[in-house]
Backbone as CSV, one residue per row, in Angstrom:
resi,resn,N_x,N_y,N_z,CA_x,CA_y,CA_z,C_x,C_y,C_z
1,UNK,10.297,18.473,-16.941,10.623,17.331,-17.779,9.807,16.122,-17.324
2,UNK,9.262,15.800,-18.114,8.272,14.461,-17.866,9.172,13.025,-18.421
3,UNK,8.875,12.290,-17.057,9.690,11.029,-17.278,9.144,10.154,-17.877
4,UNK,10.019,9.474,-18.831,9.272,8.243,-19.997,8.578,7.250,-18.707
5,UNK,7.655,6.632,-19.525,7.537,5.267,-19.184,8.568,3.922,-18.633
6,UNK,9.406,3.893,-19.783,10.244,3.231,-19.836,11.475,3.429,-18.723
7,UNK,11.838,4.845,-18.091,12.633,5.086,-16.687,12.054,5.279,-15.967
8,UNK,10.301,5.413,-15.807,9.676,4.876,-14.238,10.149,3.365,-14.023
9,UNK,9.424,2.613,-15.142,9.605,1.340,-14.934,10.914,0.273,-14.392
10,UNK,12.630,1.038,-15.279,13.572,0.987,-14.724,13.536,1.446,-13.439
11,UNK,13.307,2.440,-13.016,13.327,2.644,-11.375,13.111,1.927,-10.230
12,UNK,11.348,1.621,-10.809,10.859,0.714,-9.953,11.189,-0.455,-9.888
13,UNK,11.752,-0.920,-11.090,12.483,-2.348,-10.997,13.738,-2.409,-9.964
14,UNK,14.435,-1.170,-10.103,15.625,-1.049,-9.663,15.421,-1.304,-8.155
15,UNK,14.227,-0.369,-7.485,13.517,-0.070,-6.436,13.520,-1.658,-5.521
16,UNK,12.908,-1.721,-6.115,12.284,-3.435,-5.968,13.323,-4.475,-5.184
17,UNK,14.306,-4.455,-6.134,15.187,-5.152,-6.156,16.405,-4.915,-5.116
18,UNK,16.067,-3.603,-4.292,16.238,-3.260,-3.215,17.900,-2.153,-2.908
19,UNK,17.793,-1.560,-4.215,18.404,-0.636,-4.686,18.176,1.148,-4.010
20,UNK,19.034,1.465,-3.164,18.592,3.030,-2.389,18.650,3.843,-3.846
21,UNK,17.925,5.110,-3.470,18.215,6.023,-4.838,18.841,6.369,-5.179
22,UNK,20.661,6.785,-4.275,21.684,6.668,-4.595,22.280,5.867,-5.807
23,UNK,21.667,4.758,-5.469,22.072,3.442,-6.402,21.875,3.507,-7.679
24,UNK,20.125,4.041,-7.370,19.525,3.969,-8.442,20.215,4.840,-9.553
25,UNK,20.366,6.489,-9.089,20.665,7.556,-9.697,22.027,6.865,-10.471
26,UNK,22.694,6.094,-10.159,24.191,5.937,-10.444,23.583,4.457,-11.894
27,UNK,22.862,4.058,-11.667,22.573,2.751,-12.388,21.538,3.426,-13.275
28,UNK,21.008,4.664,-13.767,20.227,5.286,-15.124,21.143,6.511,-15.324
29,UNK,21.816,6.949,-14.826,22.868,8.141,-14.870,23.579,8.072,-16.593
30,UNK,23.902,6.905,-16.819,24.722,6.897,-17.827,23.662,6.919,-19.270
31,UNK,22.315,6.129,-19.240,21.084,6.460,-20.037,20.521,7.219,-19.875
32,UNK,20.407,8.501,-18.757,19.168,9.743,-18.469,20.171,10.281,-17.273
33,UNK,21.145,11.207,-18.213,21.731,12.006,-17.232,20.877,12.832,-16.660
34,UNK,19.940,13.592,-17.175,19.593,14.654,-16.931,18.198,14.157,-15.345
35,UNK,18.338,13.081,-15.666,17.319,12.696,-14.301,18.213,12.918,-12.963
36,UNK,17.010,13.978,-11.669,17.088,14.146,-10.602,16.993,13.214,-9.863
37,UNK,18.170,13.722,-7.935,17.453,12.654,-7.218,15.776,13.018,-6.569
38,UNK,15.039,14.307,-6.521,14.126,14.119,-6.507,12.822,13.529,-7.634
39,UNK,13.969,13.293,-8.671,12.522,12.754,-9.829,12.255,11.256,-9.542
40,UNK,13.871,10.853,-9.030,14.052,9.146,-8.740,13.216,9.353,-7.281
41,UNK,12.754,9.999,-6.374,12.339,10.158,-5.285,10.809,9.750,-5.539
42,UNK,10.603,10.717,-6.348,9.237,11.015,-7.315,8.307,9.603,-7.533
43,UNK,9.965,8.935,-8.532,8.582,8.127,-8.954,8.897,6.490,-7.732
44,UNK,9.983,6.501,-6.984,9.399,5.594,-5.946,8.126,5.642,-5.222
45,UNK,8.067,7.068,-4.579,6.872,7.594,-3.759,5.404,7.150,-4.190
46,UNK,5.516,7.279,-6.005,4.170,7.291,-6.396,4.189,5.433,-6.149
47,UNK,5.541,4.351,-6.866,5.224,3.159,-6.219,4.791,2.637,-5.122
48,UNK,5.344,3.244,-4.245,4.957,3.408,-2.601,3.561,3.138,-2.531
49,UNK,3.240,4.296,-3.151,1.505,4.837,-2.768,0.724,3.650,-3.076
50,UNK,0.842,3.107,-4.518,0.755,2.224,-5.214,0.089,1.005,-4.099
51,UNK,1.732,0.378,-3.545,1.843,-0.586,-3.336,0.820,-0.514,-2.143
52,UNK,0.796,0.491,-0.826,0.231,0.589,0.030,-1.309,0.546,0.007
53,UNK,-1.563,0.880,-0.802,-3.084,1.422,-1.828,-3.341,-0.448,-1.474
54,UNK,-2.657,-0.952,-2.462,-3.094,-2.649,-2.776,-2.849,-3.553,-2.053
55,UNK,-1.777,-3.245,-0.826,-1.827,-3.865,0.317,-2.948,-3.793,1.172
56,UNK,-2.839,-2.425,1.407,-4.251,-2.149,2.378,-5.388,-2.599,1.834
57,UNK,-5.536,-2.917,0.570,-7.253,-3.318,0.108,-7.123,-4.877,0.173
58,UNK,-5.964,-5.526,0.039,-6.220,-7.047,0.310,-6.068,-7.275,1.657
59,UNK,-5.451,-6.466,2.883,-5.443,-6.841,4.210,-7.109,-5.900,4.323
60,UNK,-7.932,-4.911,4.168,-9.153,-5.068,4.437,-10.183,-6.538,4.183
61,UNK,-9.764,-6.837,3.026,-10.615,-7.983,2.946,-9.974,-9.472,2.774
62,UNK,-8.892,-9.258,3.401,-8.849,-11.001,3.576,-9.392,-11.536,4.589
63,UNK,-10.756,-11.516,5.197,-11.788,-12.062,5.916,-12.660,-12.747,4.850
64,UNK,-12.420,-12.629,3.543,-13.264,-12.886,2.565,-14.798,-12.727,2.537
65,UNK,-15.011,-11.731,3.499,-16.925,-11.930,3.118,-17.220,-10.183,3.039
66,UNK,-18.449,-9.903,2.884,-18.557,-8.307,2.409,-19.543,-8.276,4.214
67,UNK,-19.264,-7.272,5.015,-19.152,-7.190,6.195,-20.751,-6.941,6.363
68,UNK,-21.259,-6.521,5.436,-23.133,-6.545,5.549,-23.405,-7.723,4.922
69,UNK,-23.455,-8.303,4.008,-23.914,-9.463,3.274,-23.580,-10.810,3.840
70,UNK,-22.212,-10.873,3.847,-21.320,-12.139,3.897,-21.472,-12.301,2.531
71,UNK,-21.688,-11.840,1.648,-21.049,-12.450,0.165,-19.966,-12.441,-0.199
72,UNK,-19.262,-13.396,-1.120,-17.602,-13.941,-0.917,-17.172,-12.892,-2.380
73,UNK,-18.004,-12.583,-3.241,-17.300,-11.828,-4.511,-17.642,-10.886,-4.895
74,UNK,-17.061,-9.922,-5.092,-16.701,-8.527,-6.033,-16.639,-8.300,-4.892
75,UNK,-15.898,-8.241,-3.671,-15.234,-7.683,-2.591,-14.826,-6.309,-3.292
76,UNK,-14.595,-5.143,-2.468,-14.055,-3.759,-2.312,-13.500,-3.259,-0.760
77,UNK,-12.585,-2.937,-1.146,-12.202,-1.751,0.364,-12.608,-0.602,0.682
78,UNK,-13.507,-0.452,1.457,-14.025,0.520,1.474,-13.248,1.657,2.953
79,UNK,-13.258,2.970,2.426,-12.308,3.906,3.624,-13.772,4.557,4.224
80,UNK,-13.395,4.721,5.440,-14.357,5.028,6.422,-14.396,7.082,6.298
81,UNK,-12.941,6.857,6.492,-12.488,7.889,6.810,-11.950,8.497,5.218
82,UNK,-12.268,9.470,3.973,-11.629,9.636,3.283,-10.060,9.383,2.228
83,UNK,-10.150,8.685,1.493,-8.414,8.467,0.927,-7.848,9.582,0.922
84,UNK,-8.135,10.705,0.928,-7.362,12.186,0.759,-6.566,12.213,2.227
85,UNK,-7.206,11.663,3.430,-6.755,11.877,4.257,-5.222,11.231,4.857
86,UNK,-4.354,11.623,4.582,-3.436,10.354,4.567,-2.895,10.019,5.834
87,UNK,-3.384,10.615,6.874,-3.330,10.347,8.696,-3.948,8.547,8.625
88,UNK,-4.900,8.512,7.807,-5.660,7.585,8.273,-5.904,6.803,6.930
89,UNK,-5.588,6.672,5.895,-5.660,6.556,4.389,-5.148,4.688,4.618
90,UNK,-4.141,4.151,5.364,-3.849,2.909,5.051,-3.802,2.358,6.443
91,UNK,-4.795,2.431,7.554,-5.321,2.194,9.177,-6.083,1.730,8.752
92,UNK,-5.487,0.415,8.808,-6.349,-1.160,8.755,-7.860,-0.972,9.531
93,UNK,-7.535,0.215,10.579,-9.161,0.428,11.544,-10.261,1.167,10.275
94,UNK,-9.496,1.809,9.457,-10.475,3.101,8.089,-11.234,2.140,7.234
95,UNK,-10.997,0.949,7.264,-11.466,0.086,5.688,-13.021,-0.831,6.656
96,UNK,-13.239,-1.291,5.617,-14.716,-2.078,6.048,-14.546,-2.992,4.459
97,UNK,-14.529,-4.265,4.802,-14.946,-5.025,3.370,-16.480,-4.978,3.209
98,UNK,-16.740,-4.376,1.706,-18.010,-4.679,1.129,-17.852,-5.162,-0.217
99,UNK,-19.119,-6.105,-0.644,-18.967,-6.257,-2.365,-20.060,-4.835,-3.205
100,UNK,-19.714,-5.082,-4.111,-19.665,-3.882,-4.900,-21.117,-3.217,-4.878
101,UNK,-22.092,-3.590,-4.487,-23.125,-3.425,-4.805,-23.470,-2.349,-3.235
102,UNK,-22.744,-2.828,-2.233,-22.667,-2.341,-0.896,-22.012,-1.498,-0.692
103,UNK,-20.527,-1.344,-1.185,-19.677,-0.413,-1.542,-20.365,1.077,-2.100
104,UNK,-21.054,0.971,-3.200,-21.443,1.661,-3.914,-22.962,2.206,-3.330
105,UNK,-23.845,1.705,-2.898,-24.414,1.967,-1.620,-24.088,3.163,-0.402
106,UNK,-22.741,2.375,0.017,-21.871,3.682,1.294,-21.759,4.983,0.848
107,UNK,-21.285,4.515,-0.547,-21.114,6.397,-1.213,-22.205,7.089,-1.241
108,UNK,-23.352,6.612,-1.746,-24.415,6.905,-1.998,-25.633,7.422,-0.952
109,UNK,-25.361,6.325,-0.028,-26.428,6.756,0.769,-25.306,6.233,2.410
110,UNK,-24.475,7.517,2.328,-23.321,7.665,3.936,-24.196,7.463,5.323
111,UNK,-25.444,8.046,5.264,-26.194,8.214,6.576,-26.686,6.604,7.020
112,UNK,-27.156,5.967,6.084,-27.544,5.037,6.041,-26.458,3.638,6.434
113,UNK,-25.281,3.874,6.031,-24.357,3.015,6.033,-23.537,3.166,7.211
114,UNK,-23.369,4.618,7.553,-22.867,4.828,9.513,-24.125,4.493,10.134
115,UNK,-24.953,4.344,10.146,-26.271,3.919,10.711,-25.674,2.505,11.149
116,UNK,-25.624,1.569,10.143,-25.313,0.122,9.908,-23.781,0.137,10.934
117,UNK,-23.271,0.995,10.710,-21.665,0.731,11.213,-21.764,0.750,12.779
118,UNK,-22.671,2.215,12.848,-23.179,2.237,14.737,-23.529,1.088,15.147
119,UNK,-24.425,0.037,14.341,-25.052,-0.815,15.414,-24.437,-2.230,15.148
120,UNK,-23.737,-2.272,14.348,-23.403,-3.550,13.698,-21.445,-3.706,14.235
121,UNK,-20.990,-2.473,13.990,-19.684,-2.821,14.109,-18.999,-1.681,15.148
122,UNK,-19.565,-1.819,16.085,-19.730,-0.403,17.524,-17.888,-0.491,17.975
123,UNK,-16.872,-1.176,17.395,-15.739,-0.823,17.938,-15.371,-0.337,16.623
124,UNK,-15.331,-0.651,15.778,-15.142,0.354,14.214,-15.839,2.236,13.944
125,UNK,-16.909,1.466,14.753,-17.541,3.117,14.856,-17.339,3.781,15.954
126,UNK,-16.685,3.347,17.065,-15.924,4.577,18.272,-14.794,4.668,17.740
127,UNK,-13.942,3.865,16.761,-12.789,4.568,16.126,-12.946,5.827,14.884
128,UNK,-14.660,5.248,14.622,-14.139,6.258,13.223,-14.725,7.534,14.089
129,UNK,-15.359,7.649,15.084,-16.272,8.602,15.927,-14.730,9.458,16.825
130,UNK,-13.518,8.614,17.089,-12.354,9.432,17.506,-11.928,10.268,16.402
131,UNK,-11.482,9.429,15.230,-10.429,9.949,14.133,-11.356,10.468,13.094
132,UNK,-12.524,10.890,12.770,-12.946,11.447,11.858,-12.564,12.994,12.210
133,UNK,-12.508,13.581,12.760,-12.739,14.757,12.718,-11.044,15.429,13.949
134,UNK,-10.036,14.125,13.487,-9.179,14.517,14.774,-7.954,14.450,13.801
135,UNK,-6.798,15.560,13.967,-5.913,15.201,13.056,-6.054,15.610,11.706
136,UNK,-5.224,16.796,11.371,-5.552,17.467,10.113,-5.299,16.707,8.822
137,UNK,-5.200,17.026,7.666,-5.076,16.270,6.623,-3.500,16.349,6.423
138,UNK,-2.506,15.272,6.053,-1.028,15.134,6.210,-0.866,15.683,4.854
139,UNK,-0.475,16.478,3.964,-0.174,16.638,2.993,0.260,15.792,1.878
140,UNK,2.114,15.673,2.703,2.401,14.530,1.934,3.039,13.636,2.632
141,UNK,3.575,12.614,2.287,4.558,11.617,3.308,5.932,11.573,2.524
142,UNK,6.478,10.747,3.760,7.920,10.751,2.679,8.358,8.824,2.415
143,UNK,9.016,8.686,1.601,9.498,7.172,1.778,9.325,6.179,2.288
144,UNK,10.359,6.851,3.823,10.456,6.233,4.501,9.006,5.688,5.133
145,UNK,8.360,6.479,5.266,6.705,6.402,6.278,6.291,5.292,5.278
146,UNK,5.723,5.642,3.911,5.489,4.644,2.941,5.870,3.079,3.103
147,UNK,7.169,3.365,2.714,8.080,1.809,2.918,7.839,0.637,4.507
148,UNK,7.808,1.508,5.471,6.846,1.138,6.865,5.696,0.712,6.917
149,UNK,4.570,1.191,5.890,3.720,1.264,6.361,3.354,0.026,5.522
150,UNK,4.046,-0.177,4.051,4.007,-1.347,3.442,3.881,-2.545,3.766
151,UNK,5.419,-2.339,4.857,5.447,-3.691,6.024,4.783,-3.620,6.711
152,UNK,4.229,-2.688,7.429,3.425,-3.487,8.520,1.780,-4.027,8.367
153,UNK,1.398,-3.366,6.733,0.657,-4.004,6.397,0.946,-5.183,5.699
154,UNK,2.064,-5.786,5.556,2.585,-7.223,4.876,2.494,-7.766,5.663
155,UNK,3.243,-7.567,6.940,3.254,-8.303,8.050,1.947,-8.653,8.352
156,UNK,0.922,-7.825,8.533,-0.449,-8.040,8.866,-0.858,-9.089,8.962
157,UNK,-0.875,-9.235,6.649,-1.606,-10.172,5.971,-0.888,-11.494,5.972
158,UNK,0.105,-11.728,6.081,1.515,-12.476,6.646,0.529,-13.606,7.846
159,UNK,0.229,-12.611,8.651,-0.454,-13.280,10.191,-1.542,-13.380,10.109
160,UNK,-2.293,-12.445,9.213,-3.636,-13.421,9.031,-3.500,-14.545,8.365
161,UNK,-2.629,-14.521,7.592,-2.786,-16.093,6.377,-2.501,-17.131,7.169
162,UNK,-1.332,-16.823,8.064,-0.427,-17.325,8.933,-1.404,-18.031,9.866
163,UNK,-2.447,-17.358,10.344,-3.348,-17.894,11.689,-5.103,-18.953,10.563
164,UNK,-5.034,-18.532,9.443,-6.014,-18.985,8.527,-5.561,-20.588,8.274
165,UNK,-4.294,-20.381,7.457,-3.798,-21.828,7.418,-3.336,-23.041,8.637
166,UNK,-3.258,-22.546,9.926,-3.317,-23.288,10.881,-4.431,-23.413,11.202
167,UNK,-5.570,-22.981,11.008,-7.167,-23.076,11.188,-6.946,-24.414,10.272
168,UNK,-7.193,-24.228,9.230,-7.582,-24.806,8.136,-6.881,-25.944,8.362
169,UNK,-5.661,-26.235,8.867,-4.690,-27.439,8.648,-5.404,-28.307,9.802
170,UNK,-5.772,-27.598,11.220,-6.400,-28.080,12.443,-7.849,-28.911,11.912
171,UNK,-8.451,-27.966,11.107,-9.733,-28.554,10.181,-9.697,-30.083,9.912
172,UNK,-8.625,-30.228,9.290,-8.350,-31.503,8.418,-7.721,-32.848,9.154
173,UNK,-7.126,-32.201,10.584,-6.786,-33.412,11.164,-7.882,-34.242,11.209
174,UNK,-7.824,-35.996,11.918,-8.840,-36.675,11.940,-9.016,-36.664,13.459
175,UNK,-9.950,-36.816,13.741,-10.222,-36.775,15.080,-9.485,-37.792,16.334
176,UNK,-9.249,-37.600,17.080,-8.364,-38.712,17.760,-9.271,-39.451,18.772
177,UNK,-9.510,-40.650,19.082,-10.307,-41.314,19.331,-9.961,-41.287,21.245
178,UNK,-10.433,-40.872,21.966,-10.118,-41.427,23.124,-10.241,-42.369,24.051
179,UNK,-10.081,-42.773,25.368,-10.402,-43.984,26.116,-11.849,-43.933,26.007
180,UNK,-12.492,-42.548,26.565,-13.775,-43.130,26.945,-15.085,-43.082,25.672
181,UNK,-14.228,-42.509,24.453,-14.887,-42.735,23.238,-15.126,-44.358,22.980
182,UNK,-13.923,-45.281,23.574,-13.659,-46.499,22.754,-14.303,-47.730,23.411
183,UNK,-15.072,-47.116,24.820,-15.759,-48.233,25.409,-17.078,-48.021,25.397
């Protein structure tokens, strides 16, 4: 049975709003009896994925520059290590910000772009030189791992913004004049 549109969307709202699936199941039960708790499982998981997916690509690049260029736009997240792999799929260490033109580049020409990573970003490349080839592929995850991994990439971007805007606020003070400035 394929679920409408319209009871993913209830779900995830429900989800959101910080509703267990218990909850959930009991709050569409009376409009879609026939819905499982693994279908309500189902389509959190795929939100999950979702959300983690778009967390992890704005905590790769909120440094704002593309990590070969320094150009500030059409940023991309780029995975070091495969998205299939889900050991390593949202490890803030797997991503590299590039803009699109660089991005598309990595795919294209890989030898060339670990070349760049060896000499340019040598603690990114003894991580991807551990975990490329360590640690089988995870199949699937469950929820809970998801819902974790959400936060601690919120939290992340939380503390980068967190340490950006005290930069920035320090920026703007005026300078304070001292004794031996004033004689």
């Amino acid at each position: 049975m394929k679920i409408a549109r319209q009871v993913k969307s209830q779900i995830t709202k429900l989800f959101k709003s910080g509703k267990t699936v218990d909850a959930i199941m009991l709050a569409v039960a009376d409009d879609f009896p026939r819905i499982t708790a693994s279908r309500v499982n189902e389509v959190v998981r795929k939100h999950l994925f979702e959300q983690a997916d778009e967390l992890w690509s704005i905590a790769v690049k909120i440094g704002g520059r593309c990590e070969i260029s320094g150009m500030t736009y059409n940023l991309e997240a780029h995975h070091l290590i495969k998205r299939d792999n889900l050991a390593y799929r949202w490890d803030l260490m797997n991503g590299v910000c590039l803009n699109s033109f660089h991005h598309k580049d990595a795919h294209v020409d890989e030898e060339t772009f670990f070349l760049w990573l060896k000499e340019c970003k040598p603690v990114r490349w003894g991580w991807y030189g551990i975990y490329k080839d360590f640690g089988g592929l995870i199949q699937q995850v469950n929820n809970d791992y998801l819902l974790q991994t959400c936060k601690d990439i919120k939290h992340f971007i939380e503390r980068r913004r967190h340490e950006n805007s005290d930069y920035q606020e320090i920026g703007k003070r005026k300078r304070v004049i001292t004794e031996t400035d004033a004689v």
